[in-house]
C-alpha positions in Angstrom: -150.3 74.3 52.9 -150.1 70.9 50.8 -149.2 67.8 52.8 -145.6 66.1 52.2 -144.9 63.3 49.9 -142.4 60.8 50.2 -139.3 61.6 51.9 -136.4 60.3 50.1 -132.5 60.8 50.6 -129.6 60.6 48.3 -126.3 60.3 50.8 -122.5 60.4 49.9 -119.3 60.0 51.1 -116.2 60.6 49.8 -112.7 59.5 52.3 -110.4 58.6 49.4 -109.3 61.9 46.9 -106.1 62.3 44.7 -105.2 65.2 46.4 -102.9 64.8 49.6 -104.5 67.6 51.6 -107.9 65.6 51.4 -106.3 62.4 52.0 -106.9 61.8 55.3 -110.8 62.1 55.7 -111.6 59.1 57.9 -114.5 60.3 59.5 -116.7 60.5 56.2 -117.6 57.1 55.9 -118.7 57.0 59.6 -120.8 60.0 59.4 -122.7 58.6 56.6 -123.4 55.1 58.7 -124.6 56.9 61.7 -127.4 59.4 59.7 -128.4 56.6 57.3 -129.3 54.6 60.6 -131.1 57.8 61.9 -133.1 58.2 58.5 -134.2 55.0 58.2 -135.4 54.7 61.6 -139.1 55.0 61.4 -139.3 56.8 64.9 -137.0 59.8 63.6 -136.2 60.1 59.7 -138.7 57.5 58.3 -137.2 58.2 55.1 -138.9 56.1 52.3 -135.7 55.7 50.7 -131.9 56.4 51.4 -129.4 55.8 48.8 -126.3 56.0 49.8 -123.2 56.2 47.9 -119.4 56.1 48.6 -116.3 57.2 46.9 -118.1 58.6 43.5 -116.1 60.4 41.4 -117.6 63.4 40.1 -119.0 61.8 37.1 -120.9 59.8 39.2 -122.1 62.2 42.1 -123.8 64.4 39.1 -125.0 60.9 37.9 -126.6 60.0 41.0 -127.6 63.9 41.3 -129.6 64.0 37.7 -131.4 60.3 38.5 -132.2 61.2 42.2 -134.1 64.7 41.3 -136.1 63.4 38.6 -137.9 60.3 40.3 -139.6 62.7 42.5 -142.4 65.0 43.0 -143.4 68.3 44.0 -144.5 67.7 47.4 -141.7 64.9 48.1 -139.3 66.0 51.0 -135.4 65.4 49.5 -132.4 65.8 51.4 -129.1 65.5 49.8 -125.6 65.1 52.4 -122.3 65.1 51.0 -119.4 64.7 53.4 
């Protein structure tokens, strides 16, 4: 089994939509807060990097997408967290 790389993150939160039924999403933003503090923290995530993103339109969520799977290797650990 190879070893893992670099553990990196790419984070986003959306609380503000055009649509009225998504309106009202206030807990997004918080969400985000709370497990960027947890992945960051070398004694549980000890992510190497988190980016973190808020109210990207789509355009810039696939943005963000594209650039955040191509700086990384095969044996880096990703985890990508929309709410």
């Amino acid at each position: 089994m190879e070893s893992v790389g670099n553990k990196y993150s790419l984070i986003i939160a959306n609380n503000r939509y055009k649509e009225r039924l998504f309106s009202k999403l206030s807990s997004s933003l918080k969400d985000v807060h709370e497990l960027v503090k947890l992945l960051k923290n070398a004694n549980i995530g000890n992510f190497k990097k988190v980016d973190k993103r808020e109210n990207c339109s789509s355009a810039k969520i696939n943005e963000s997408l594209e650039f955040f799977f191509k700086g990384c290797n095969k044996n880096d650990m990703l985890l990508f967290y929309f709410s």
